[in-house]
C-alpha positions in Angstrom: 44.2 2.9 5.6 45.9 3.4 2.0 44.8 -0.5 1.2 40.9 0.4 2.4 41.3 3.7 0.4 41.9 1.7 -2.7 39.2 -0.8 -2.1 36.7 1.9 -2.0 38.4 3.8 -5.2 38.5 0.3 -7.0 34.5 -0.1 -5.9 33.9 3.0 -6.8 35.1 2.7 -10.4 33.5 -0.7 -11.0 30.3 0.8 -10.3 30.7 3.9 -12.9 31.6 1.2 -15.3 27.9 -0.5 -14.6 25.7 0.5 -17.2 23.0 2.3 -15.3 19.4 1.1 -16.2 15.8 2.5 -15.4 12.6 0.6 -15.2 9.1 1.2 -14.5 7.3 0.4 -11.0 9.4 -1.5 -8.4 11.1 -4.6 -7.2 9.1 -7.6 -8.3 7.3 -5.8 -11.2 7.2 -7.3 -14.7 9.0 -4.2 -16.1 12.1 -5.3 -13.6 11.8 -8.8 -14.5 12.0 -7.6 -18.1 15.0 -5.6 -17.5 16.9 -8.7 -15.4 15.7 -11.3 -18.4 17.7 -8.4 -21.2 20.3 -6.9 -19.4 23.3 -8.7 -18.2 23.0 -8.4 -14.2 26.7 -8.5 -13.7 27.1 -5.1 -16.1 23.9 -2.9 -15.0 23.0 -1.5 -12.1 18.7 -1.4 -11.5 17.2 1.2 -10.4 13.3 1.8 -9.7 11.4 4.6 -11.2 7.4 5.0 -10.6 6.8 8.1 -12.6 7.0 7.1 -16.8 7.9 10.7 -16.8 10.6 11.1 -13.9 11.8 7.9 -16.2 11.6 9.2 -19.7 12.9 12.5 -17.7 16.3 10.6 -16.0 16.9 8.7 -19.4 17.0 11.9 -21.5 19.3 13.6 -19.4 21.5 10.9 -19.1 20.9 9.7 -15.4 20.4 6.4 -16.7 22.1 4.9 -19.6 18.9 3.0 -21.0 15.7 2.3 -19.6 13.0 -0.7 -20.3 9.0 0.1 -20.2 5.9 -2.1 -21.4 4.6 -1.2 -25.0 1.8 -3.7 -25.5 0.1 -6.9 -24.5 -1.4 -9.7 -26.0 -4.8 -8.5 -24.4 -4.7 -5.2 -23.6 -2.7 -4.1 -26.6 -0.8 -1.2 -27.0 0.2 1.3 -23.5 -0.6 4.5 -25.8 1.3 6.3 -22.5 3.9 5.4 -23.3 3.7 6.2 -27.2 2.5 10.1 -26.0 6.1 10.1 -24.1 8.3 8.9 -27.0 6.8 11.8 -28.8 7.3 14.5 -26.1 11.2 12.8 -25.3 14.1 12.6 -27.5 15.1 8.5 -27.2 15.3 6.0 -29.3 13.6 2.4 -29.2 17.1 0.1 -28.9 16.0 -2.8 -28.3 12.9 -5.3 -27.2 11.9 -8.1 -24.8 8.9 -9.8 -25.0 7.7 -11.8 -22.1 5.3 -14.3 -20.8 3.6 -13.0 -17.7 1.6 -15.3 -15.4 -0.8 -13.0 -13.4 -1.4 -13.9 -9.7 -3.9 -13.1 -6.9 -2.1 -12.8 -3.9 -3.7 -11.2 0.0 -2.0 -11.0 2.8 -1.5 -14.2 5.2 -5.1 -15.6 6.2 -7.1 -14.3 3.6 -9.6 -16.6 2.3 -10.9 -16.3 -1.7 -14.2 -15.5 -0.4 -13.3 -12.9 2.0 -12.0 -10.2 -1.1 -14.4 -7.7 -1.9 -11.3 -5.4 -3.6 -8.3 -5.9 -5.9 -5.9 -4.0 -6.4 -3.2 -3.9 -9.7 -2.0 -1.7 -12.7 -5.2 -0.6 -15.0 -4.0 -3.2 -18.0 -3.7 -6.1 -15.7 -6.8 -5.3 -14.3 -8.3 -5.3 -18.0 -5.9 -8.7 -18.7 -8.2 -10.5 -15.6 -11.4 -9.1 -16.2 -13.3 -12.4 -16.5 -11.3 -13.8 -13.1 -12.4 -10.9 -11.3 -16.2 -10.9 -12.9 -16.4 -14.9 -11.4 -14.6 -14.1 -8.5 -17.7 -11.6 -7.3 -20.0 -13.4 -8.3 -18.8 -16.5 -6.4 -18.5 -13.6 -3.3 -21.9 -12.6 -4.2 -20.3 -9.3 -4.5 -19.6 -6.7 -7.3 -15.5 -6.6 -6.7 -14.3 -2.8 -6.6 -11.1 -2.5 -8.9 -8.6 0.2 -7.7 -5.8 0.4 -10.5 -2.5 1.3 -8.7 0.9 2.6 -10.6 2.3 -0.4 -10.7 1.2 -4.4 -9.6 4.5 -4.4 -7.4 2.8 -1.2 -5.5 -0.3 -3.3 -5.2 1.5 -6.0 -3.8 3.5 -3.5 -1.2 0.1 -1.5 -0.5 -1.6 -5.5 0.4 1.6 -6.4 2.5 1.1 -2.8 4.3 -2.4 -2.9 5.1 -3.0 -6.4 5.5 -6.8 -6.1 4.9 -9.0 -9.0 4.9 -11.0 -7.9 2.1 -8.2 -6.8 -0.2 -6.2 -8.7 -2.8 -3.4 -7.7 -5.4 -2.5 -9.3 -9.1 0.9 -8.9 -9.7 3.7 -11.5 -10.2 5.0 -14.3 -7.8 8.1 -12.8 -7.2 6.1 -9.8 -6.1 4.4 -11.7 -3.9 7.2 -13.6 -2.5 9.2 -10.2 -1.6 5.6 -8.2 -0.1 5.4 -12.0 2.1 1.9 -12.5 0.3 0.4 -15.7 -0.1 -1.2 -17.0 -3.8 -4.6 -18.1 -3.7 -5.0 -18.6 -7.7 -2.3 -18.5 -10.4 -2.6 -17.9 -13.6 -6.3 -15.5 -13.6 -5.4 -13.8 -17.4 -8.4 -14.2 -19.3 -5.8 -16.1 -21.9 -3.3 -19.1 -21.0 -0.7 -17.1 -21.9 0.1 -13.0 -21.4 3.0 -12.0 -23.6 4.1 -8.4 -23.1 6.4 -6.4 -25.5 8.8 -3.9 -23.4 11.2 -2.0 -25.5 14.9 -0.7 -24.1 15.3 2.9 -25.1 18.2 4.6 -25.6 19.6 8.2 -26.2 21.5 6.9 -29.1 19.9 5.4 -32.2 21.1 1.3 -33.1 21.8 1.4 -36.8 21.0 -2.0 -38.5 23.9 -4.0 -40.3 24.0 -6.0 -43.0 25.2 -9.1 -41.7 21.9 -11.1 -41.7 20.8 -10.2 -38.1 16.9 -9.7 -37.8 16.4 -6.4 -37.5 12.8 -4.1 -36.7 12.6 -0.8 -37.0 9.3 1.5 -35.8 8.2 4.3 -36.6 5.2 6.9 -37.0 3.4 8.5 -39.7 0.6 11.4 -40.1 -0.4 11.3 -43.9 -2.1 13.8 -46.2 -5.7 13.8 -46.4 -5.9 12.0 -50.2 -7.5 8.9 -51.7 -5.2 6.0 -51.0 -2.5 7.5 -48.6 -2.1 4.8 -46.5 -2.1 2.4 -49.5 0.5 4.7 -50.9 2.5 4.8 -47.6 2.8 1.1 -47.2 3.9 0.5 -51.0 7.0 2.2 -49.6 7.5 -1.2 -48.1 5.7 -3.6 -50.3 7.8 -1.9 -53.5 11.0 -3.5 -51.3 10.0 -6.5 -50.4 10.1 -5.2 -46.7 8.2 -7.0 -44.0 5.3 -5.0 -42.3 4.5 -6.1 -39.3 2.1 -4.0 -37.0 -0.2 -0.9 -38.2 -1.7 0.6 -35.5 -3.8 3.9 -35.7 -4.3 6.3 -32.6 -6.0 10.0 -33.1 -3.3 12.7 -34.1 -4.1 14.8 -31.2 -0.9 13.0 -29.1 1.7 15.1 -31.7 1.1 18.0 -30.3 3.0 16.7 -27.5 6.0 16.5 -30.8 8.8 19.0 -31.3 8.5 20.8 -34.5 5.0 19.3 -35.8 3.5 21.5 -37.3 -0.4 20.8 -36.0 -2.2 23.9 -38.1 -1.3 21.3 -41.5 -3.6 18.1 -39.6 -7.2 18.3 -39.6 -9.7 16.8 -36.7 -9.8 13.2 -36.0 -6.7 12.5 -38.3 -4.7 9.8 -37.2 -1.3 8.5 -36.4 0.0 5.2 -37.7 2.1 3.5 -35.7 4.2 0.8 -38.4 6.9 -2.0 -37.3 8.6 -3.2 -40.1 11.6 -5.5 -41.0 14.4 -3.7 -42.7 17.8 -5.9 -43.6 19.9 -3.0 -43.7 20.8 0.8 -43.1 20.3 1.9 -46.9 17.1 -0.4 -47.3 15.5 1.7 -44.2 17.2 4.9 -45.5 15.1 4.4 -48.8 11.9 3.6 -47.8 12.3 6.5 -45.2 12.9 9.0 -48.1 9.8 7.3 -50.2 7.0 7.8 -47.0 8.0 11.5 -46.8 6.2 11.7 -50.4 2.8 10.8 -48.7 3.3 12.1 -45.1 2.9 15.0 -43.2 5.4 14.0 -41.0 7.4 10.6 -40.1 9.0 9.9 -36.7 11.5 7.8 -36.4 11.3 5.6 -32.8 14.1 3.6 -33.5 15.6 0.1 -35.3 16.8 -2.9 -33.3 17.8 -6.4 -33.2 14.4 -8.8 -33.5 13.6 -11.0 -30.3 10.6 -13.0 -31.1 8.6 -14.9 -28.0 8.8 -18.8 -27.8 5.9 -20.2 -29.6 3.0 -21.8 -27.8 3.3 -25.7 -27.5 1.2 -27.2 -29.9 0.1 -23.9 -31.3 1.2 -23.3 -35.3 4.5 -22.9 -36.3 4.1 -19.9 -37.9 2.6 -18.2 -34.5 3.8 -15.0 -33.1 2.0 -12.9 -30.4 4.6 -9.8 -31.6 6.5 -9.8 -34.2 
């Protein structure tokens, strides 16, 4: 008895020592595959979440120690979702894992191509296979209905449950391969290759060294309403020889959603930029921080982390990057 009580007391600690990580959909989905291809398996413990509140929710009250979530795709672009629930939660952007995705249509046993009137999958995927799906009906001599689901590993679970003949899911093949579904085509992205950009986020902010290692840092900016802000804004980096890499605008209506901003100073369609930029060390970012607050109404900081770049295409140019 005082051997098995130890046991269980010596489990028991190992598993508080796991570092406890959230991820959005289920088992199967690419945000899980993300999370197994970045986390070390043998340190974390996985758990599901299909809510991006309930998991921006769990991560800022410390249920989970990080979490992963998709933040934009090579075809879809950018999950402005999840951008409206950095600003509303207090975490940090810690890290990133891009990934090549390979989209599958998968029905239930016995299905045949031309029996599928219906497919089910995540609204971006859906987008991601649009000219798939457009061929597919007319090869059915159909117009095929689209339902988008929360996640393509609920699509693949809602397939396996129903098993209708006229009903098909695009998720991934280990989706597939859990749910018992079989693949009829592989590969249906309107590109040869998907790459998808999910960031790890953190309650805690990564502070970049100076030792050389490749660091991003991204942020947002509402500016003034002046000739040449954003040309202003972005000398802040050019003045510092600092790499810009992404500048995205959305409207400014999502910071209301932010702590503290003080909305009455915007005006009506004003807009957000979202910037990713390289900075090679803490008082390099700490400076051009300091200089953007010249031109800007306000500057959020999502957070800086180590730079993981995807694996170029074969054959494709040397100097190609889906994200960078």
């Amino acid at each position: 008895k005082t051997h098995k009580t130890q046991v269980a007391a010596h489990t028991l600690i190992m598993a508080s020592e796991l570092k406890k990580v959230g991820f959005y959909g289920a088992e199967g989905s690419y945000s899980h595959l993300a999370a197994l291809e970045y986390f070390d398996e043998k340190r974390c413990s996985f758990t599901a979440v299909t809510s991006l509140e309930e998991l921006f929710s769990k991560t800022e009250e410390g249920e989970f120690d990080e979490a992963i979530v998709p933040l934009e795709n090579s075809i879809s672009g950018s999950i402005h979702e999840v951008y409206s629930f950095l600003w509303k939660h207090k975490l940090f952007i810690i890290g990133e894992q891009p990934r090549s995705e390979e989209h599958c249509l998968c029905v239930a046993p016995g299905t045949k191509l031309s029996d599928i009137k219906v497919v089910l999958s995540h609204s971006h995927i859906l987008k991601q296979c649009g000219l798939c799906l457009e061929k597919l009906g007319q090869d059915n001599h159909t117009k095929i209905r689209r339902i988008e689901m929360e996640s393509t590993s609920l699509s693949a679970k809602t397939i396996a449950d129903s098993k209708d003949p006229e009903q098909a899911a695009i998720c991934s093949e280990i989706a597939a391969e859990i749910h018992g579904l079989e693949i009829l085509q592989r590969n249906i992205a309107d590109m040869d290759r998907v790459v998808t950009r999910y960031v790890v986020l953190g309650r805690e902010p990564y502070r970049p060294s100076a030792d050389g290692t490749k660091t991003k840092t991204s942020i947002a900016i509402v500016l003034h309403n002046q000739p040449q802000a954003l040309y202003k804004a972005l000398s802040c980096f050019a003045l510092r020889d600092i790499n810009v890499a992404k500048v995205e605008a959305q409207p400014a209506s999502v910071a209301r959603l932010m702590p503290g901003f003080d909305w009455t100073r915007a005006f009506k369609w004003q807009f957000i930029f979202y910037i990713d930029f390289e900075a090679i060390s803490q008082k390099q970012l700490d400076n051009a921080m300091s200089n953007l607050e010249e031109f800007c109404i306000s500057v959020r900081l999502w957070g800086s982390y180590q730079q993981n770049l995807p694996v170029a295409i074969e054959g494709s140019p040397k100097n190609w990057a889906c994200f960078v």
